[in-house]
Steps between C-alpha positions, in 0.01 A plus 500: 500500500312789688510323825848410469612845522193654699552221757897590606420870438255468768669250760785731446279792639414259777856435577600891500250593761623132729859655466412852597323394767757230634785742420325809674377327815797493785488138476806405294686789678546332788817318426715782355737666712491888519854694507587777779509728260385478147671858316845376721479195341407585135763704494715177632402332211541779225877501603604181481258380196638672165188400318162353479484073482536196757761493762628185699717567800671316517556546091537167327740649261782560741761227609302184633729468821477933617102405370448182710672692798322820452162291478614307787572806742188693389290680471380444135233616269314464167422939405256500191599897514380779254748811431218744387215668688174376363118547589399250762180422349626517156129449272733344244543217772129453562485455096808215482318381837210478300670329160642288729219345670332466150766248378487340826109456454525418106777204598261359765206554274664260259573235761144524636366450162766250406371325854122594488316148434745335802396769752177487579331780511579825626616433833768264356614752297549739788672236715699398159581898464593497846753236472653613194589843736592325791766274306632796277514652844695205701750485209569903451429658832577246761874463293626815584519403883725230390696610276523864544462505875189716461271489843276232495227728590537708216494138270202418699324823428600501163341114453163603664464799232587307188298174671157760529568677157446150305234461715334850415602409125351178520169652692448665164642312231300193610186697424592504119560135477249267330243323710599142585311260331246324719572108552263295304548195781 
């Protein structure tokens, strides 16, 4: 029972210091568009959005012919937009960061042990850990692009991060699994 909470408590650590270090480096920056001026167009977007949630412009809620012709003319835009001022670095983030990474490593701890005497040995493991990211990825991340109209470089991006954070998981989880039994053949 120790191992099945030391195990994700530690691949979660693992996985923290992956993400700050892919989410710090310029690397996933590259695709996102800067705005002439960012206080001009905060301001934009504090007049016309009365509150903090999800916008679609086009919205979805209007009447489907002004929405299809709206959406057809352009421009349009998914806003995940926030009302309130709040701390960029938040340290309540880096602790739901944290929780959330733990779940992620308990879940694939399960599998792993669920999976252990087909995987042979630790490298399976990793490459099974590895797979389990890149599918979760392919299915979440690479769907916004088609059905939200995200950029495919930011799905792309997004894929390589979740594909490498199983992998990290599975780097450490796969130490706590039982030794494969050797083949008495």
């Amino acid at each position: 029972m120790k191992n099945n909470l030391l195990a994700p408590a530690l691949a979660a650590v693992a996985m923290f210091i992956f993400g700050s270090i892919f989410w710090m480096s310029p690397f996933p920056y590259k695709v996102i568009s800067g705005t002439a001026d960012d206080r001009a167009s905060a301001a934009a977007l504090d007049a016309i959005f009365p509150e903090t949630g999800l916008y679609l412009v086009p919205s979805p809620l209007i009447e489907p012919d002004l929405a299809n012709e709206l959406f057809s003319q352009g421009p349009s835009a998914m806003i995940h937009f926030m009302k309130e001022g709040q701390p960029m670095m938040d340290p309540a983030m880096f602790v739901k960061g944290y929780f959330h990474y733990f779940v992620v490593a308990f879940l694939l701890g399960i599998i792993l042990r669920k999976t252990a005497g087909s995987l042979k040995g630790y490298c399976g493991a990793v490459k099974f850990s590895t797979l389990i990211g890149l599918t979760g990825g392919v299915l979440t991340t690479l769907s916004e692009p088609i059905w939200w109209r995200h950029l495919w470089s930011w799905g792309f991006i997004n894929l390589l991060y979740a594909t490498l954070s199983f992998m990290v998981a599975g780097l450490v989880l796969a130490k706590f699994l039982p030794k494969p039994e050797a083949s008495s053949e």
